[in-house]
N, C-alpha and C positions, 0 to 999 in steps of 0.2 A: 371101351367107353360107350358104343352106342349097344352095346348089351344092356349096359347098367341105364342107359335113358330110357331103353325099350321094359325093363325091367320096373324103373320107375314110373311109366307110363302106363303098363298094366297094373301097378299096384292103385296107380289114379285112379284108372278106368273101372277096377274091384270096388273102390271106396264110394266112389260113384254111383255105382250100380246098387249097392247097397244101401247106398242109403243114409252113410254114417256122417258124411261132412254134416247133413243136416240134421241129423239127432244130436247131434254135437252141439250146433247151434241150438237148438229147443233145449236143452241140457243146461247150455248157458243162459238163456234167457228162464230158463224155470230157476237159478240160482239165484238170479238178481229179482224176480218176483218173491223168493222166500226171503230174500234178506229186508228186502221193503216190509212185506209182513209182519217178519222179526222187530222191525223198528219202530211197524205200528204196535205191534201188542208191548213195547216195552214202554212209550209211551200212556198208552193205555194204564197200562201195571204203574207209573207214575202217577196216574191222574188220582188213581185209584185212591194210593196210600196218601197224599195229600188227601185228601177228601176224607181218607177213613180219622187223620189229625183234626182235621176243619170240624167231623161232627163231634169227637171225642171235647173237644175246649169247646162247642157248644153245649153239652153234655152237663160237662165240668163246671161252666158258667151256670147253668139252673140248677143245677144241684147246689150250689152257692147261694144264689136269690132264694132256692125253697129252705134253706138253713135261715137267714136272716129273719124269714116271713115267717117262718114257725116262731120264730123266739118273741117276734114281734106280738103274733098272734096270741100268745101265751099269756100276752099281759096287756092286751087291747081285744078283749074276746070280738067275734061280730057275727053278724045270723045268717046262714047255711043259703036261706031260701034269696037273701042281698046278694050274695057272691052269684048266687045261679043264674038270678036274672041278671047281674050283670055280665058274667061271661058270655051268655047267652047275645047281649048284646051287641059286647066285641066281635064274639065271631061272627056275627050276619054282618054288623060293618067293616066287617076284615074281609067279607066275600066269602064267607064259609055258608054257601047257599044250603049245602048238601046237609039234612037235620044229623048224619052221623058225626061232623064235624062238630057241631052247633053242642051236641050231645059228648061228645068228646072232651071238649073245652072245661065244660059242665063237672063233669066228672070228677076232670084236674086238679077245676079250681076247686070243688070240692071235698076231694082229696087230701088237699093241702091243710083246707080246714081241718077236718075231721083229725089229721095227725096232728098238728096241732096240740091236742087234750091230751096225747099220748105222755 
């Protein structure tokens, strides 16, 4: 019996020395940091796909208003250079300071018009 303790006791003393109780530990704890990570990127991967639905049904929504407004248009013609300056002026009171915005808007609503005749 005190073979097998002394036996025991250098096998402690090897594991010890080595090193391995506590890679063991860093071992476990780098497992429980990967699963957290795991949990954040699935969250993540959740946020994601709600959001890619959220823009798709906004999407979907103007693609619907620019249907209506074309058929509207069709039969209420109005002048190119009205639409301009008025989006123009949406967007500066919407905060769109930035002239690419301002120009953007512009564009759209203009856009809209022009298909319109199509």
């Amino acid at each position: 019996m005190s073979e097998k303790n002394s036996e025991s006791d250098a096998a402690a003393e090897m594991i010890d020395a080595l090193g391995i109780d506590g890679f063991v530990r860093h071992m476990a704890d780098l497992q429980t940091s990967l699963e957290k990570v795991a949990e954040g990127i699935e969250i993540l991967g959740g946020n994601a796909q709600r959001q890619s639905r959220d823009t798709e049904n906004l999407a979907a929504h103007i693609l619907a208003i620019e249907a209506v407004l074309t058929v509207i248009l069709r039969q209420i013609p109005v002048n190119v250079a009205e639409v301009r300056t008025e989006a123009e002026r949406r967007a500066r009171n919407a905060g769109s300071a930035e002239t690419g915005n301002k120009n953007l808007v512009s564009s759209l609503a203009e856009d809209i018009v022009r298909r319109a005749d199509d």
